[in-house]
C-alpha positions in Angstrom: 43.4 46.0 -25.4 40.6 46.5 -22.8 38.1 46.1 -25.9 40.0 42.8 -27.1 39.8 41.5 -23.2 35.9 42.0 -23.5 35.5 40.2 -26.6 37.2 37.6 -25.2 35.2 37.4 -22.0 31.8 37.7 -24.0 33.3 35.1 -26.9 33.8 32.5 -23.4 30.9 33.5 -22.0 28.7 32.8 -25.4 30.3 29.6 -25.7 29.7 28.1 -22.2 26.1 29.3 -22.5 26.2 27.5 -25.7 27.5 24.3 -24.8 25.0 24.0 -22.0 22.3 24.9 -24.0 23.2 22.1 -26.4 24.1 19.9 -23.9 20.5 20.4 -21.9 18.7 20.0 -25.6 20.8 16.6 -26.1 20.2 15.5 -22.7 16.3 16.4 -22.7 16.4 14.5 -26.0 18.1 11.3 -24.2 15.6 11.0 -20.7 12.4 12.7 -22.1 10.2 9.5 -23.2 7.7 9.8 -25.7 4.2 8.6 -24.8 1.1 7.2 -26.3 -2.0 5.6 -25.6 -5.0 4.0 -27.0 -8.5 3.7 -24.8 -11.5 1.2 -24.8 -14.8 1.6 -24.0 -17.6 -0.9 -24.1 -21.1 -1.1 -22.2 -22.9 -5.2 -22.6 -26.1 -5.7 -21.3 -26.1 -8.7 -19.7 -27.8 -11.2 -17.3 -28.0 -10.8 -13.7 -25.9 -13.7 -12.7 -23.3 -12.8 -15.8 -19.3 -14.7 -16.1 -16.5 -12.3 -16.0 -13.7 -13.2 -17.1 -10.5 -11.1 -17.6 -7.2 -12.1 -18.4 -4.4 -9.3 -18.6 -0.5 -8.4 -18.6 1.5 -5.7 -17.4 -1.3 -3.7 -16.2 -4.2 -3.1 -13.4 -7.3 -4.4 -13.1 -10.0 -2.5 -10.8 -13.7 -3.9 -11.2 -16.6 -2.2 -9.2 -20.3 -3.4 -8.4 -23.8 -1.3 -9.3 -27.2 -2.0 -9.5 -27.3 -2.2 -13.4 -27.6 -5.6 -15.6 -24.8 -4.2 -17.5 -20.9 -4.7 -17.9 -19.1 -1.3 -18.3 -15.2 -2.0 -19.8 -13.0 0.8 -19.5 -9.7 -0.3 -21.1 -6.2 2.0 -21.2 -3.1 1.1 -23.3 -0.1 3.1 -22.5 3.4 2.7 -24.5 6.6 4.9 -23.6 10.1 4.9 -24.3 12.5 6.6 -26.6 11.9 4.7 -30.1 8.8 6.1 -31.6 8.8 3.2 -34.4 8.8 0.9 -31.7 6.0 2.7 -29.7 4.2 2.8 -32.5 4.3 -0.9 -33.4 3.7 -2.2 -30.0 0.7 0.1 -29.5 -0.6 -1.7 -32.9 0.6 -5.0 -32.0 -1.3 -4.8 -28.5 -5.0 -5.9 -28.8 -8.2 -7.1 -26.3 -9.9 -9.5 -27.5 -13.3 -9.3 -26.0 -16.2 -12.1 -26.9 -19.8 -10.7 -25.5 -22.8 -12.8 -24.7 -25.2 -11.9 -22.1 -24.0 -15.2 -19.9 -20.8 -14.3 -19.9 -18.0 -11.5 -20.9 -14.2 -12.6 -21.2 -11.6 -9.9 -22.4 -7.8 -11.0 -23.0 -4.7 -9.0 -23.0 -2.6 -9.8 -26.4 1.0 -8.0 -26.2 1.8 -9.0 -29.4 5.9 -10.2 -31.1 7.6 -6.6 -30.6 8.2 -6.7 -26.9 12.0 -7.3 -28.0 12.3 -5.4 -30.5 14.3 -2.7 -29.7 17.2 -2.3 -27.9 16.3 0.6 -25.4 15.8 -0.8 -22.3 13.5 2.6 -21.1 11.0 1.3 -23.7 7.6 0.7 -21.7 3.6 -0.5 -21.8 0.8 -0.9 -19.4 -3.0 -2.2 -20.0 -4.9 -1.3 -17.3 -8.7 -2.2 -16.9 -11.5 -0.3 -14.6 -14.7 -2.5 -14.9 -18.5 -2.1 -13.6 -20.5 -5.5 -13.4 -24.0 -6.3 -11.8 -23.7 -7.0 -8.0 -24.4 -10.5 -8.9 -22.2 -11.0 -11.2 -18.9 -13.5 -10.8 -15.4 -12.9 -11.6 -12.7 -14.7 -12.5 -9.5 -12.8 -13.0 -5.9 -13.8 -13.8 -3.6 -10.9 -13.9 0.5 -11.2 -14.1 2.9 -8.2 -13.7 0.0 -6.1 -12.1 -2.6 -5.3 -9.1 -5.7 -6.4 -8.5 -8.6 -3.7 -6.7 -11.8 -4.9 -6.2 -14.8 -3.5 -4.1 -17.5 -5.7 -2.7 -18.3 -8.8 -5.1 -21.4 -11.5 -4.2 -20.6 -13.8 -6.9 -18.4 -16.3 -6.8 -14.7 -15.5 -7.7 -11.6 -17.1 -9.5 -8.4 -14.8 -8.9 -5.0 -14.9 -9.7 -2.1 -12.6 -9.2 1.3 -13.0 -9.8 4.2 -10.2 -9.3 1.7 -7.3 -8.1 -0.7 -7.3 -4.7 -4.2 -7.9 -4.5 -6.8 -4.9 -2.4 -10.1 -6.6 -2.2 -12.8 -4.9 0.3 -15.3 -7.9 0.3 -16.0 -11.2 -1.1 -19.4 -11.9 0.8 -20.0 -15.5 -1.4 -19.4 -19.3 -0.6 -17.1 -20.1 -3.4 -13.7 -18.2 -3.4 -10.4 -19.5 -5.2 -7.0 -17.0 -5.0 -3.7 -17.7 -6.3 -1.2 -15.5 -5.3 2.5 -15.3 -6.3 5.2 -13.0 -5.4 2.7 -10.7 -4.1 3.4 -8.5 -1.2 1.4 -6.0 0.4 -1.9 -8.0 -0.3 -5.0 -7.0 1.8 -8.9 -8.6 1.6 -11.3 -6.5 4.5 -13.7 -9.9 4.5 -13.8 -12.6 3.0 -16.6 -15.6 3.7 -15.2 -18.5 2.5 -12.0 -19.1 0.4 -9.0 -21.9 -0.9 -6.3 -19.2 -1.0 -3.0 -20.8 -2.6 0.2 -18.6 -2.2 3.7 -18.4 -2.7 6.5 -15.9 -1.6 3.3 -13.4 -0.9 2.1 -11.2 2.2 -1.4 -11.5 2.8 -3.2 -9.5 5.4 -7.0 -10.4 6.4 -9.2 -8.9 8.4 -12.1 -10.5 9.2 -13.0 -14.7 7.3 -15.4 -17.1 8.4 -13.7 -20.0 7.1 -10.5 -20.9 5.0 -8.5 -23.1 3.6 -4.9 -22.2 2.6 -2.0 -23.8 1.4 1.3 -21.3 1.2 4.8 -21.4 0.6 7.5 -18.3 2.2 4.1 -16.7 2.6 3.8 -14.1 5.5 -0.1 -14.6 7.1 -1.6 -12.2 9.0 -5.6 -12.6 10.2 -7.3 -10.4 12.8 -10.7 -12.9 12.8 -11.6 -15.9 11.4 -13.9 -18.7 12.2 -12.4 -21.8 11.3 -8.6 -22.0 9.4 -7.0 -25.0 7.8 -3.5 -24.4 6.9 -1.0 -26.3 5.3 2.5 -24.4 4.9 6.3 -23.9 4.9 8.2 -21.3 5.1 6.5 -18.5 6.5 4.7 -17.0 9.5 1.4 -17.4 10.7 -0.3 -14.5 12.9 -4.0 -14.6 14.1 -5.4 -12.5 16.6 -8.3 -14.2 17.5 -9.8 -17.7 15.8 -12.0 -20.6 16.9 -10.9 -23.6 15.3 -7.3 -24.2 13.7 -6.2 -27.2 11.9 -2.5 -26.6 10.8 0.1 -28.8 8.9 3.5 -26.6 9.1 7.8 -26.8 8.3 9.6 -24.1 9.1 6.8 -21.9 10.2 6.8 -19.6 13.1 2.8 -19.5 14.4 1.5 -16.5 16.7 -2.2 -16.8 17.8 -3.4 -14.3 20.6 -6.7 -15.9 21.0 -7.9 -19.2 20.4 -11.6 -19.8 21.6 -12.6 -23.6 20.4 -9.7 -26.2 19.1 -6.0 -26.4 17.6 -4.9 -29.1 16.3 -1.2 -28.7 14.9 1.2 -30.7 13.7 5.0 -28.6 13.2 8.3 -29.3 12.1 11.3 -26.6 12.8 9.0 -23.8 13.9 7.9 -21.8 17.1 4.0 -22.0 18.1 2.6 -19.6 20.5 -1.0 -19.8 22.1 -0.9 -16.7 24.1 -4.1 -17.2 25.4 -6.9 -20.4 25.8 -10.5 -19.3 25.9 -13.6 -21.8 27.4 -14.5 -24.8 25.0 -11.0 -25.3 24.1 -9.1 -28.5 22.6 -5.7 -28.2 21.8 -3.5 -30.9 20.2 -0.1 -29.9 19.2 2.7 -32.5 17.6 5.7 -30.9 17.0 9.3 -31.8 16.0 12.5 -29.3 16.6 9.8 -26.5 17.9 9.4 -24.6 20.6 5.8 -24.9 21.8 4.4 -22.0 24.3 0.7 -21.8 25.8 -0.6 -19.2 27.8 -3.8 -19.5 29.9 -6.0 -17.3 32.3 -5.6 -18.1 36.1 -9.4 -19.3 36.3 -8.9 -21.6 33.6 -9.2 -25.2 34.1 -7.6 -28.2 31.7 -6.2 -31.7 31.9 -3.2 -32.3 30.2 -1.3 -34.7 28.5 2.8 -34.2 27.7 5.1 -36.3 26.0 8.7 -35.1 25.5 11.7 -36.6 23.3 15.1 -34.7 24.1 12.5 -31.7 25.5 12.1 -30.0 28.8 8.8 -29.0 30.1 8.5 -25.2 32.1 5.1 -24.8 33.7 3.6 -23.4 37.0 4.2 -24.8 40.2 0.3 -25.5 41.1 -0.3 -28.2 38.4 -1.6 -31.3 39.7 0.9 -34.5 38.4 -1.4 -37.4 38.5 1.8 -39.5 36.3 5.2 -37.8 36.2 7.6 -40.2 34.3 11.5 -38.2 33.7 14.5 -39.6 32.0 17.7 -38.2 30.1 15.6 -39.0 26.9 11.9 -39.4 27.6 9.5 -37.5 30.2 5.9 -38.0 30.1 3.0 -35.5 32.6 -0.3 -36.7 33.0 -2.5 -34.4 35.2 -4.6 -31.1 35.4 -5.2 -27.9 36.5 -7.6 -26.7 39.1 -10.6 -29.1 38.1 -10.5 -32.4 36.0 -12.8 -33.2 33.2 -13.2 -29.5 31.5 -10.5 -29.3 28.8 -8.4 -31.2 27.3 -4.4 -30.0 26.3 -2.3 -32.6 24.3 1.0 -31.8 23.7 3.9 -34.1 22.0 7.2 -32.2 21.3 10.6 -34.1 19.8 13.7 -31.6 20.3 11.7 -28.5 21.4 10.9 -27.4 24.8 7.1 -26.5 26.2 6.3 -23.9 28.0 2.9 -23.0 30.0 2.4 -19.4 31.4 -0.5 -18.9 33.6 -1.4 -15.2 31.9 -1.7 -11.7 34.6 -5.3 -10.8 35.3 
């Protein structure tokens, strides 16, 4: 009997070890994904001044600078999933198509018909490129489902990026054009001069000499910059420090620490905040349901100009009131502070209050 009670334990034992072990086999089978991959590799010689042009899906692209008249293409094509045929055919099916001339290099991404082919939703691809081009050279790059990396480029440049985030260290040339969509995270160290068009993106910058950006639920964040022109809705605006600012906003919340020349700013629905006026300054703001706030140093001296619809005006008690007009409806200020004649602040606000804070030394 104690012989048939062993058996018995070693016959349940054996089994449970048994069912786990085909269990952990059926199971390694089901979330292990099979992988393969395909490279590219192609040196050009090319001109100095050379067009590249790359055009990609589902992937990276990272592109360098060096001091050769040559463009290096490193391409990698990656398929997983759990279908082998499938694998298979899409790596097939997926092809560059490159066209080489010494003027100008374009490579495009071709994913081929089997992207549906299979039912398994763990099925996966990615092209990612790593490219070397001549300092000079220009670059026009259009990239969906993927990031963009690029070092410092002095040619002229032509990006777009949608659903992925663009790292750029510097674009030191005139002539700048980025598209950005659904891109969060984005980052470019300097930039010179640019037309940046953006929607439902994050876009941090630290230093620009001069923009121009149009941008839609677009979060915009700039440490310095010389001159900005902004047109956008939906979104918020942060500057640290900027000399002249031309805005057009709805539904925008603006936050500039430093302005040292002229704003001019027209709002709808938002909240502006000048935390602090520098010498040399002009500001113009026109703004409808928006609360409008302007800070200024004690030593600072400014004529102003205030027109309010349904608004109330909160300001310091040693402003000189040349014309002080008040009603249930309208209230106009015409005056100064300190001396007359220096700078000029405009300020026209429709169902949003003003405020002016003289700042601590």
């Amino acid at each position: 009997m104690k012989i048939l009670r062993m058996m018995k334990k070693y016959c349940k034992l054996l089994f449970i070890l048994l069912f786990f072990s085909t269990y952990y086999l059926a199971y390694s089978n089901v979330i292990g994904p099979i992988v393969k991959q395909k490279s590219i590799k192609k040196i050009y010689f090319v001109n100095p001044n050379v067009d590249v042009v790359i055009n990609n899906t589902y992937g990276n692209i990272s592109v360098a600078t060096w001091d050769e008249d040559k463009v290096e293409l490193d391409i990698l094509i990656k398929v997983l999933g759990q279908n082998e045929k499938w694998i298979d055919q899409k790596l097939d099916d997926i092809t560059i198509n490159i066209e080489a001339l010494k003027a100008k290099i374009t490579a495009t991404t071709s994913i081929g018909n089997s992207i549906n082919s299979s039912k398994n939703q763990n099925n996966s691809f990615e092209i990612h490129y790593q490219l070397k081009i001549p300092k000079n050279g220009n670059l026009t790059i259009l990239n969906k489902y993927g990031n963009i990396y690029l070092g410092e480029i002095n040619g002229f440049t032509n990006i777009s990026c949608q659903y992925g985030k663009i790292l750029i260290d510097r674009l030191s040339n005139e002539k700048n054009n980025i598209y950005l969509e659904y891109c969060e995270n984005s980052k470019i160290n300097y930039i010179k001069k640019a037309n940046i068009s953006s929607k439902y993106s994050e876009l941090d910058i630290d230093t620009a000499l001069s923009l121009t950006v149009d941008s839609n639920y677009t979060q915009l964040q700039i440490d310095q910059i010389g001159t900005l022109q902004l047109h956008t809705k939906y979104g918020n605006v942060s500057i640290k420090n900027i000399k002249n600012f031309v805005s057009r906003s709805t539904y925008t919340d603006i936050d500039i620490l430093q302005i040292v020349e002229q704003a001019i700013i027209n709002t709808k629905y938002g909240h502006v905040k000048i935390q602090n006026m520098e010498v040399n300054n002009l500001i113009n703001i026109n703004g409808s349901y928006t609360q409008i706030e302007i800070g200024f140093k004690p030593s600072y001296a400014f004529d102003f100009n205030i027109s309010l619809k349904y608004a109330d005006l909160k300001a310091p008690n040693d402003l000189y009131f040349n014309t002080k007009s008040e009603s249930a409806v309208h209230s106009n200020y015409l005056g100064y502070y300190k001396t007359r004649g220096l700078h000029q602040i405009t300020l026209q606000s429709d169902y949003g209050n003003i405020k002016l804070t003289k700042n601590k030394l």
